[in-house]
FILONU-778814 format. One record per atom (N, C-alpha, C): residue in three letters; x, y, z. Coordinates in steps of 0.05 Angstrom, whole numbers, plus 5000, padded with zeros to 4 digits. Example, Ala and Ser with C-alpha at 12.3 -4.5 7.8 and 13.67 -1.06 7.14 Angstrom:
! FILONU-778814
ALA526448865156 ALA524649105156 ALA526449345156 SER525749555142 SER527349795143 SER525850015157 
! end
This chain:
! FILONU-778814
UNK434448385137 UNK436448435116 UNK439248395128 UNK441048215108 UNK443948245121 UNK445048475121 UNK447748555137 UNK449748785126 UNK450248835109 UNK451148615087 UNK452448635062 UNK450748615051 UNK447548535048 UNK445148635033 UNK444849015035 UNK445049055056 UNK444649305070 UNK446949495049 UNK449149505058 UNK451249635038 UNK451349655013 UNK450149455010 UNK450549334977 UNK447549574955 UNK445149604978 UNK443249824971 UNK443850074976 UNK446250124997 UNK445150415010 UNK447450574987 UNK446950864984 UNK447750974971 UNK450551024973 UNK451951084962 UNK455851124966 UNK457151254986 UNK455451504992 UNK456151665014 UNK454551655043 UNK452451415039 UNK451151385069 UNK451151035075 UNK453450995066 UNK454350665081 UNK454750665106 UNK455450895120 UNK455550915151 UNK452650855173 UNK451051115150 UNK448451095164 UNK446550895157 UNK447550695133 UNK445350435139 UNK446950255151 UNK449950145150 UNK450950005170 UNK449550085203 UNK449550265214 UNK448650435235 UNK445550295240 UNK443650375222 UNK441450165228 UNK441349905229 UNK443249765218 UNK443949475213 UNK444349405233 UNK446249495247 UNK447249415274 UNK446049505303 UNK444549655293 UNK442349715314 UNK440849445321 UNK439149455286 UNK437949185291 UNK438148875297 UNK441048855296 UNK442248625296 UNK443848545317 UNK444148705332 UNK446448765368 UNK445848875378 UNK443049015366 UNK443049295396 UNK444549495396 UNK446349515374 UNK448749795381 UNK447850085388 UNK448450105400 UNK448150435410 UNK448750585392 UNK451750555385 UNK452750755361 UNK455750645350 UNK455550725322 UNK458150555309 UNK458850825300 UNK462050785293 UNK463551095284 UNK465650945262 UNK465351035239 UNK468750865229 UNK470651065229 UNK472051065229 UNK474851235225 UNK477351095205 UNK477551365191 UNK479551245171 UNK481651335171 UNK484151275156 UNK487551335158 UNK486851635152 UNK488951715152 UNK489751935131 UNK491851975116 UNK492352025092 UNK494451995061 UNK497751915082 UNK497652135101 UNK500052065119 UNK500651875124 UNK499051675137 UNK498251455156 UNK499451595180 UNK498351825197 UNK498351895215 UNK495351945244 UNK494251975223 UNK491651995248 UNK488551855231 UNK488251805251 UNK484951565248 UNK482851795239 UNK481251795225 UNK479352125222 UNK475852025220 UNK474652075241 UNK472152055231 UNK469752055209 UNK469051875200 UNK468051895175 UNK464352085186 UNK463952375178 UNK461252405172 UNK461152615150 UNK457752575140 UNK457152825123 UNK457753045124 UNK459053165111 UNK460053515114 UNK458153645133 UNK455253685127 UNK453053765144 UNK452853655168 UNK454653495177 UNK453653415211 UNK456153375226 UNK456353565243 UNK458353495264 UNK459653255268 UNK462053255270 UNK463952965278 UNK462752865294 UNK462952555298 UNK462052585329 UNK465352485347 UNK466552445333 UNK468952395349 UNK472452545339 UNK473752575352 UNK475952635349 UNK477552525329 UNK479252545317 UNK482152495306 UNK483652325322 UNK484952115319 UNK485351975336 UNK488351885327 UNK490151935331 UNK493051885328 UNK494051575319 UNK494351395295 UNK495351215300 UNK496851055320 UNK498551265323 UNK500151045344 UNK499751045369 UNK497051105386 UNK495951075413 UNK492951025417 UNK492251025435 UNK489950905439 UNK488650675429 UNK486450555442 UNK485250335424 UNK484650325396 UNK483550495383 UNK483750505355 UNK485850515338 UNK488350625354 UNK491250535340 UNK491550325340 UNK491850145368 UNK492249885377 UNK491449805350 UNK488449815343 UNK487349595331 UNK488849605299 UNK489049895295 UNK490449955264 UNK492649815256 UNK494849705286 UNK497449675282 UNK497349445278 UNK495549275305 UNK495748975305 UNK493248845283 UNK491849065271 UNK489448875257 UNK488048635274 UNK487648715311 UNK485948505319 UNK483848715330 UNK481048505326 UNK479048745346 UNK479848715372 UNK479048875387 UNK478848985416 UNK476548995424 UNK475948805449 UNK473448885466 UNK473849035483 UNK472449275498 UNK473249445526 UNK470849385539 UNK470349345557 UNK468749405582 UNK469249405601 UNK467649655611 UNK468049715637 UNK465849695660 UNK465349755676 UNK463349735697 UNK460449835693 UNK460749975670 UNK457650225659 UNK456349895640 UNK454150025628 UNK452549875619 UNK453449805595 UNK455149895590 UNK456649975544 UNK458349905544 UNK459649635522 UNK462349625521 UNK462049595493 UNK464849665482 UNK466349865456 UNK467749625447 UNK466749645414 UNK469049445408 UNK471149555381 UNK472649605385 UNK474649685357 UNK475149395341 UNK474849475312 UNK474949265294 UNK477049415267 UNK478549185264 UNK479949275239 UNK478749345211 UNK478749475193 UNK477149535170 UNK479149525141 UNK480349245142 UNK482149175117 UNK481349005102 UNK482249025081 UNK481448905045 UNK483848845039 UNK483748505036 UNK486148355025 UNK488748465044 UNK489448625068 UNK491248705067 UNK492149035068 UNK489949145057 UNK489949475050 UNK488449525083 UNK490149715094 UNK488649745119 UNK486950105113 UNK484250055117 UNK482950285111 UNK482450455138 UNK481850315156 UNK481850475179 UNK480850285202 UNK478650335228 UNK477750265242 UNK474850325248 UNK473850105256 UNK469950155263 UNK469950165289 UNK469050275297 UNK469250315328 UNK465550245335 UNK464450055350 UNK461750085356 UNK461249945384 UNK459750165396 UNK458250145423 UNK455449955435 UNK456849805446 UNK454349535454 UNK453449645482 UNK450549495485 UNK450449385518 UNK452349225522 UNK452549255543 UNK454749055553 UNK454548755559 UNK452348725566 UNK450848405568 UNK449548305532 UNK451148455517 UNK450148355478 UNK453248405479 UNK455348435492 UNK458048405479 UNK459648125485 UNK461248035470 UNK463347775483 UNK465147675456 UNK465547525459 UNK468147415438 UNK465347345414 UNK464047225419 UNK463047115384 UNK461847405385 UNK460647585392 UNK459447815382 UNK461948075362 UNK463947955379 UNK466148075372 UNK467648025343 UNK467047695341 UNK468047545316 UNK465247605299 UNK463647735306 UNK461147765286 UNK462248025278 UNK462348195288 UNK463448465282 UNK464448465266 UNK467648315275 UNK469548305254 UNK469748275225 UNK467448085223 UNK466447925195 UNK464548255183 UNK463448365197 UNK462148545187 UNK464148795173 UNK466048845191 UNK467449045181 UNK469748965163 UNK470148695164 UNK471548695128 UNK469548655114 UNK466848585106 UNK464348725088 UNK464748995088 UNK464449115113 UNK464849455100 UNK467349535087 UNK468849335103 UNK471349485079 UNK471049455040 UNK470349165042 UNK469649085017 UNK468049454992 UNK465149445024 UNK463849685002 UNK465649974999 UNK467149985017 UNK468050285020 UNK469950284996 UNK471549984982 UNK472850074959 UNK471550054944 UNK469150014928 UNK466750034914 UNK465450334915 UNK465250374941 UNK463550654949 UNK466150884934 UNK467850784938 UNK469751064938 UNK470251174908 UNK468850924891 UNK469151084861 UNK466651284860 UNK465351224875 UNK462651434867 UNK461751704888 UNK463551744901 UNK463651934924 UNK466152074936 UNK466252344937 UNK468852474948 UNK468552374979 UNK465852284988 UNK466552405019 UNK468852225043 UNK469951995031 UNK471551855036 UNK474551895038 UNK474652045009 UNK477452155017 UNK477352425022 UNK475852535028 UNK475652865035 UNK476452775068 UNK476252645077 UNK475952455103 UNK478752425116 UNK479652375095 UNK483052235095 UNK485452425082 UNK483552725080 UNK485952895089 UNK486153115113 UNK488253115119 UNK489453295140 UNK488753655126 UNK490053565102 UNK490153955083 UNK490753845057 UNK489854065048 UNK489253955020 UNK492153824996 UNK490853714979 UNK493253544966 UNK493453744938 UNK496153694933 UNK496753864910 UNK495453744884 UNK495553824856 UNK494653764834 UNK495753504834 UNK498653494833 UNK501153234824 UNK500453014849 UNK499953144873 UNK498552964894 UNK496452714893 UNK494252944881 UNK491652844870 UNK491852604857 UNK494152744831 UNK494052504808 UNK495152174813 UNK498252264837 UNK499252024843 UNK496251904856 UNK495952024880 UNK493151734893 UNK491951604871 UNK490651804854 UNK488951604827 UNK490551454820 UNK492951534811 UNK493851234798 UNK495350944813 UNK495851024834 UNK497050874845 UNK495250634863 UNK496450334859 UNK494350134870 UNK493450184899 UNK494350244914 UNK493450154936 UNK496350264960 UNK495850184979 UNK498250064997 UNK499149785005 UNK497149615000 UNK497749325005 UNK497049054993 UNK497848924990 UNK496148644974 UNK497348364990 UNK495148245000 UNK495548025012 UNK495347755006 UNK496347525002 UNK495547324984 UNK496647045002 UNK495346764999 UNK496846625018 UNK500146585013 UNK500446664987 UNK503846594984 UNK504946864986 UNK504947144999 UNK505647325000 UNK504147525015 UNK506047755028 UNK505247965028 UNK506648265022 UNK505348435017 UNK506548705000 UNK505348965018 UNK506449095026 UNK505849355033 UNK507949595039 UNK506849845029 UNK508350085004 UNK507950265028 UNK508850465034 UNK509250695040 UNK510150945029 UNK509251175020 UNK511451485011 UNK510151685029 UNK512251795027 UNK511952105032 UNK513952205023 UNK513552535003 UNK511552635026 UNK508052565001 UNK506552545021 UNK503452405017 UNK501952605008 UNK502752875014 UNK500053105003 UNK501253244979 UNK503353214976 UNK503953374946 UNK505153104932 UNK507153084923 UNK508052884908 UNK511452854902 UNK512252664903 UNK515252634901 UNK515852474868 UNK513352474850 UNK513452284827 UNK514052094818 UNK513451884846 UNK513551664847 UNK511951474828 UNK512651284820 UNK511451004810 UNK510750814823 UNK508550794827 UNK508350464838 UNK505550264830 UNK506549974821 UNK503349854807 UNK504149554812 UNK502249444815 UNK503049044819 UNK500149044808 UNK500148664800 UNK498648544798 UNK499148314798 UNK497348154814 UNK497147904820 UNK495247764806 UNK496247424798 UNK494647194792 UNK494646984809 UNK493546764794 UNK494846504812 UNK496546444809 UNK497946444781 UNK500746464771 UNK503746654781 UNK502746954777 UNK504847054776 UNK504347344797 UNK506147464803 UNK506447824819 UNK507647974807 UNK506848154789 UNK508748284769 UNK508848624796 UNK510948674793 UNK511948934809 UNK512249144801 UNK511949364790 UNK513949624782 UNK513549944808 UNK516949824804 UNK516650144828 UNK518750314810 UNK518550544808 UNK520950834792 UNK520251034812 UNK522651144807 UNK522651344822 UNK521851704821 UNK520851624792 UNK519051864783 UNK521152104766 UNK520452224754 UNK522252514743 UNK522252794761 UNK522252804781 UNK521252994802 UNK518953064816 UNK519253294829 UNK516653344838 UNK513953534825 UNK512353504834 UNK510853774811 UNK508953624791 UNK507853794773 UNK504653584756 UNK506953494731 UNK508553654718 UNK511053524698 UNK511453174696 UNK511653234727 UNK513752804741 UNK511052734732 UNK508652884744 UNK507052724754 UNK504952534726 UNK505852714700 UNK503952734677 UNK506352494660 UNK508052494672 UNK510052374658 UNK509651994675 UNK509352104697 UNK509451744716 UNK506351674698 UNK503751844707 UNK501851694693 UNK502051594658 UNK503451684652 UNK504051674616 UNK505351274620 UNK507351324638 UNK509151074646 UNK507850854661 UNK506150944677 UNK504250734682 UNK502350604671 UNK500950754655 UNK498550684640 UNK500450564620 UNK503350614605 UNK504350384588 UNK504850074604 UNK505050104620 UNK506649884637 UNK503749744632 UNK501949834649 UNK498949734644 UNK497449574624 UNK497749754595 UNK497349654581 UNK498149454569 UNK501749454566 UNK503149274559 UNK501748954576 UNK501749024603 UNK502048794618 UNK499248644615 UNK497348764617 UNK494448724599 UNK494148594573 UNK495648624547 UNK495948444545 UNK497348234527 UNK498248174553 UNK499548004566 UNK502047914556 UNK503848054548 UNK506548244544 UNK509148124566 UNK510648004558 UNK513347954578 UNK513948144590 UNK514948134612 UNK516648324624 UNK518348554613 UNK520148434598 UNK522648634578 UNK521348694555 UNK518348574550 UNK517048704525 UNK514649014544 UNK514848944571 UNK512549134578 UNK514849404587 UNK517249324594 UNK519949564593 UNK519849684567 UNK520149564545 UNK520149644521 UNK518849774513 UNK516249794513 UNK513849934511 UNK513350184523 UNK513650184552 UNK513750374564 UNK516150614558 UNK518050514547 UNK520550644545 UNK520850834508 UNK517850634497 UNK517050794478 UNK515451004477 UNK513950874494 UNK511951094496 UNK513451394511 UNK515351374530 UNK515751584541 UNK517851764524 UNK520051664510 UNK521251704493 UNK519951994465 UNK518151724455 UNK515551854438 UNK514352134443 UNK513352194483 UNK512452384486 UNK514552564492 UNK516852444508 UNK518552774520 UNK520752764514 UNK521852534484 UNK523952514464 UNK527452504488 UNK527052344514 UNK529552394527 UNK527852524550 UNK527052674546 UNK527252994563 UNK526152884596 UNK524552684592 UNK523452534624 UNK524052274628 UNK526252214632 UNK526351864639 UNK526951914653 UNK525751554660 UNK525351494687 UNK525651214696 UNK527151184715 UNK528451004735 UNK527350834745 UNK526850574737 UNK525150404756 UNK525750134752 UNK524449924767 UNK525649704762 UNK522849554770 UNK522849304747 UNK521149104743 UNK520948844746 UNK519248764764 UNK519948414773 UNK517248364767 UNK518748094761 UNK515147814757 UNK515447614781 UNK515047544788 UNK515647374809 UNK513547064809 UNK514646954799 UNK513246614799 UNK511946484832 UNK509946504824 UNK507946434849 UNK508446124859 UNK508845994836 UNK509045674841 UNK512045554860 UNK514245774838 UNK517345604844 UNK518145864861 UNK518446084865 UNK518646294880 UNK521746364853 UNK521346344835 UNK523846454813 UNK522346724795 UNK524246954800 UNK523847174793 UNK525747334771 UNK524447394754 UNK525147634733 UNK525347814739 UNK527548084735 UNK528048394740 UNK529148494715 UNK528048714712 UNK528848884696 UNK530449094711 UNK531749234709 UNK532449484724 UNK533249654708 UNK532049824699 UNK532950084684 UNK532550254703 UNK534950374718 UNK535350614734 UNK536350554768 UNK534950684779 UNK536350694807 UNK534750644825 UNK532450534836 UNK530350414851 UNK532050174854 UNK533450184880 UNK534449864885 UNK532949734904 UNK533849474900 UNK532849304908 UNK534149134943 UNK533149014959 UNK534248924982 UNK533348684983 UNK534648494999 UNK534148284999 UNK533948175036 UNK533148175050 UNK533148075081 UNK533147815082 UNK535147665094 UNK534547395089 UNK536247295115 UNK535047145141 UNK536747035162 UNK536947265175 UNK535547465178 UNK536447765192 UNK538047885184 UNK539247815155 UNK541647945137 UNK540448125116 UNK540648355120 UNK540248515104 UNK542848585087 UNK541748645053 UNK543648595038 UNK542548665011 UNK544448824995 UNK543748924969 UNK542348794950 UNK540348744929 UNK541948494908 UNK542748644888 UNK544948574880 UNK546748704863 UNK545348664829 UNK544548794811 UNK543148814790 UNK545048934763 UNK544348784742 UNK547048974724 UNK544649254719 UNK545449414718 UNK543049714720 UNK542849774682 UNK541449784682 UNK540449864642 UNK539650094643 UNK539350254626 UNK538750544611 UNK535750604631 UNK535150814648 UNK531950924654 UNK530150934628 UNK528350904631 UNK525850844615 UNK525351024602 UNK524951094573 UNK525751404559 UNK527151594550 UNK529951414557 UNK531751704560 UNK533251634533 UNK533151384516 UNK534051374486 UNK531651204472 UNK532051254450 UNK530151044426 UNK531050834422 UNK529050704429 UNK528950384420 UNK531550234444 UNK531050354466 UNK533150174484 UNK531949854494 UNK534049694486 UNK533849414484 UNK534249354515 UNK532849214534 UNK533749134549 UNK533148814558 UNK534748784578 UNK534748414588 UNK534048394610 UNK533148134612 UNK532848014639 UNK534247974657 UNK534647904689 UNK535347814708 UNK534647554724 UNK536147474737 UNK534447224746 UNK534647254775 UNK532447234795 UNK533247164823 UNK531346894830 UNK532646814855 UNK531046614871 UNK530846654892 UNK527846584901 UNK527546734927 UNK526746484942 UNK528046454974 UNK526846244990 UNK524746265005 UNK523146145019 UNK521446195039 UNK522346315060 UNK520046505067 UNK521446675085 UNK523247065078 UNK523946995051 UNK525547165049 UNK523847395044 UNK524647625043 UNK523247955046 UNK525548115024 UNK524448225007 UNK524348364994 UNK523548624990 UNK525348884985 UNK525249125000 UNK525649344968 UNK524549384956 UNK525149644934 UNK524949844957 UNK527150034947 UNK527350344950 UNK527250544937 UNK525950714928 UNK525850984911 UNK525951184921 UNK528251454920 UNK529351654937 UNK527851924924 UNK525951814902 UNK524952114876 UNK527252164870 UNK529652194877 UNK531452494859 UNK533452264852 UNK533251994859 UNK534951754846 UNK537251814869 UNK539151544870 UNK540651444878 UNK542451614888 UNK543151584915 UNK545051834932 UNK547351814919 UNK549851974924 UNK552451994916 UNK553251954947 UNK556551774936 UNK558451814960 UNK559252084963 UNK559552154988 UNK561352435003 UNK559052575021 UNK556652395033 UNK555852415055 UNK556952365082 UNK559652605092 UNK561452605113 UNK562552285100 UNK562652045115 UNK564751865106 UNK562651595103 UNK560251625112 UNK559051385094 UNK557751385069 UNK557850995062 UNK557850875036 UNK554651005025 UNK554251085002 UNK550951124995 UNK549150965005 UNK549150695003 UNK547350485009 UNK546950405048 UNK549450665059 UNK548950635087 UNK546350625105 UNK545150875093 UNK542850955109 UNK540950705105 UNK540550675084 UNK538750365074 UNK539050105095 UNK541350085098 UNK542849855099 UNK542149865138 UNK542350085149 UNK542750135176 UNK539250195179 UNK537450255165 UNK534550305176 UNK532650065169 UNK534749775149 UNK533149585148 UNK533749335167 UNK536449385174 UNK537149265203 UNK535349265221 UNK535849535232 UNK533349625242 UNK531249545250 UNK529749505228 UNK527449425223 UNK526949155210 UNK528549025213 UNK528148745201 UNK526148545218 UNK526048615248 UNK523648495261 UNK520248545262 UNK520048775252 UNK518448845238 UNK516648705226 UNK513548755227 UNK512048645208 UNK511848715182 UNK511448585156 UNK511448765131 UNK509349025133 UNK508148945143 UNK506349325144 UNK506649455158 UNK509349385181 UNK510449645197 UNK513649745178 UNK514849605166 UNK517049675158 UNK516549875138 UNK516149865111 UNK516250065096 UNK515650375112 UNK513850455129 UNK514150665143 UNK516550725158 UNK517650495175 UNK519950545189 UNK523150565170 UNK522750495155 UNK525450575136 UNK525150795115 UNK521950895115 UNK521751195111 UNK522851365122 UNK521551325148 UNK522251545172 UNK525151565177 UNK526551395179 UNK529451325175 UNK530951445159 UNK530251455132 UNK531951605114 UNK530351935109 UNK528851895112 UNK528152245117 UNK528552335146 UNK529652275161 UNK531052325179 UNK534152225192 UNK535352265154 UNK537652275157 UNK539052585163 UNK541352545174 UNK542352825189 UNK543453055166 UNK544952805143 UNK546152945123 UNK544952775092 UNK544752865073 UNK543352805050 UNK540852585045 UNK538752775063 UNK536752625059 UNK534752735038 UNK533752535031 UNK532752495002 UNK529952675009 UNK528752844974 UNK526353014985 UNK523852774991 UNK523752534973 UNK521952304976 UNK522152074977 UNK521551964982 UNK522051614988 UNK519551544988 UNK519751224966 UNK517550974968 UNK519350774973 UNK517950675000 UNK518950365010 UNK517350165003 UNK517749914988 UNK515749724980 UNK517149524989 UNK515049365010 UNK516449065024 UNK515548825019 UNK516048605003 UNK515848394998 UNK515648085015 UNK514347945027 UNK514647705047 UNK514247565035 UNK515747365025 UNK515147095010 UNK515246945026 UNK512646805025 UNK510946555040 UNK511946325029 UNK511346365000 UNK510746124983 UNK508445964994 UNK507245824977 UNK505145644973 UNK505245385003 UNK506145385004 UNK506645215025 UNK505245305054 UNK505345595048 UNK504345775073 UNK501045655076 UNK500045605053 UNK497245515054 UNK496645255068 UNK494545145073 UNK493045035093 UNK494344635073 UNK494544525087 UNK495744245065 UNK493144145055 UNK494144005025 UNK492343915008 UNK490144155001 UNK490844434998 UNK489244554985 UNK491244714977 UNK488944754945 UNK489744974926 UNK489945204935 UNK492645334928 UNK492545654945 UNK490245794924 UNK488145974943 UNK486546244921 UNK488246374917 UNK486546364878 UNK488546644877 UNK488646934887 UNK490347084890 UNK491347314887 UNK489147514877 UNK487447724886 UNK486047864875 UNK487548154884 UNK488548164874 UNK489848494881 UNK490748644862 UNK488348654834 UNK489848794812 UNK489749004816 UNK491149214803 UNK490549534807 UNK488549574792 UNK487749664785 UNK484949794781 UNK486049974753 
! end
């Protein structure tokens, strides 16, 4: 039986333990362990059944070989002089990094193609573990540190993912704080055609924001489903929220489509989620005319924007939860801290930055924000693909 025959039978919560025989039978492995993020993206966490002892530690992203592997997404072979050598393998989907497989060979069944077999195995597991995860807590019971609040809960459900990868792009999101909630928005969806975006910055913290973002998402959703313009899926959403909390919860966000073919993009911006533009190592605002937050009057009309984006260029939304700082932080401009933590980080890979211009502005000295979502954009464009082939599409809808 293959792996992905294997997964594809075993039950939701024991994909570990038939992977585990799979690879017994098929390499000889001694023993395989996966380890997954946690909501933080702070530590690697062993995946087992409540009923059976860990068999391994907690393992810190940013050290050791199983960090290594988390950061750089390459496997790792180790051997040493004993009979067993260890291979860490990345465990990502499209882009979404879930964690790491860690499995133990003889040492004379380990080497580079055993290694590139691995690899192929554990993006199959990744494949089942987002499959497995609708039908089983024990995955994300896995992937917390302490428990998540109600408004916590609800953001993970609704929210896509952390990453989507495609040959003409890449996207990956970061917030905190991760175990309660800052009432954040965030949703994309990709075709072969188009990347539609929405990030807001939510109505606070607490189940209130949180009952209010899902109300705003599921419009955005629907609208965009089907298959609804841009300033008609603003519109919508801005009814619907209106409708339920008459004013009383709008919310700030801003909406891009982004053309897969010509790299020419549509924005909406109702509110204060701005936008950045990195381009030549220049980090830099893009200046947006700002329209009414989503909800906060009846029947608000809004328009389009136009940008163009080149190859190469990176694209940065920011959402602070409590909206857009004020000047009279000691003597710098609001947009400083932004401006100085994407510098920063402009060498950066897209799935290390959005964390590092978290960390940055929540560890500002004077008016730092209670939450922040960083969403980072790399436009490839089409061209990034292999010549004389059609780019695949884009599979990274939210769910």
């Amino acid at each position: 039986m293959t792996v992905e025959g294997a997964l594809r039978r075993a039950a939701p919560h024991l994909l570990l333990d038939s992977l585990r025989t799979c690879l017994a039978d098929l390499y000889a492995a001694i023993s395989a362990d996966l380890l997954l993020v946690d909501y933080g993206f702070t530590t690697l966490r062993p995946v087992e059944p409540v009923q059976t002892p860990a068999g391994m530690p907690h393992v810190p992203v940013d050290t050791g070989p199983a960090g290594r592997v988390f950061r750089t997404q390459q496997p790792y072979l180790f051997r040493d002089v004993g009979p067993t050598a260890t291979v860490h393998l990345p465990v990502t989907v499209r882009g979404d990094r879930f964690g790491v497989l860690v499995v133990d060979l003889p040492a004379d069944r380990s080497g580079p193609e055993t290694t590139a077999s691995l690899a192929r195995v554990a993006e199959t597991l990744g494949h089942a573990l987002r499959v497995a995860d609708r039908h089983t807590d024990l995955y994300r019971r896995t992937r917390r540190t302490h428990a998540l609040s109600v408004a916590g809960e609800m953001q993970w459900d609704t929210l896509p993912g952390r990453a989507c990868s495609a040959p003409a792009f890449d996207l990956h999101a970061h917030w905190e704080p991760a175990y309660t909630s800052g009432g954040h928005l965030l949703d994309w969806s990709a075709t072969e055609r188009d990347l539609v975006i929405v990030v807001a910055d939510g109505a606070g913290p607490g189940t209130p924001a949180a009952l209010a973002s899902t109300l705003a998402l599921t419009a955005t959703r629907n609208a965009r489903r089907a298959g609804l313009d841009l300033v008609t899926q603003a519109s919508l959403t801005d009814q619907a929220l209106y409708g339920q909390y008459r004013g009383e919860q709008p919310l700030s966000a801003l909406l891009l489509r982004l053309d897969l073919a010509t790299g020419e993009a549509e924005v909406v911006d109702a509110g204060s989620p701005t936008l950045w533009r990195v381009r030549d190592d220049v980090a830099e605002r893009v200046e947006l005319d700002r329209q009414l937050p989503l909800g906060m009057f009846e029947d608000t009309v809004y328009s389009p924007q136009r940008l163009r984006l080149r190859r190469g260029d990176r694209l940065v939304f920011v959402a602070r939860g409590a909206g857009e700082p004020t000047a009279g932080a000691g003597h710098e401009a609001p947009d400083g801290p932004v401006a100085r933590a994407l510098t920063g980080a402009r060498h950066r890979e897209a799935a290390d930055l959005p964390r590092a211009v978290v960390r940055a502005l929540l560890g500002t000295p004077r008016g730092a924000p209670d939450a922040v979502l960083v969403l980072c954009l790399d436009w490839r464009g089409h061209e990034a693909g292999r010549p004389d082939e059609e780019p695949a599409p884009a599979a990274c809808a939210a769910p």
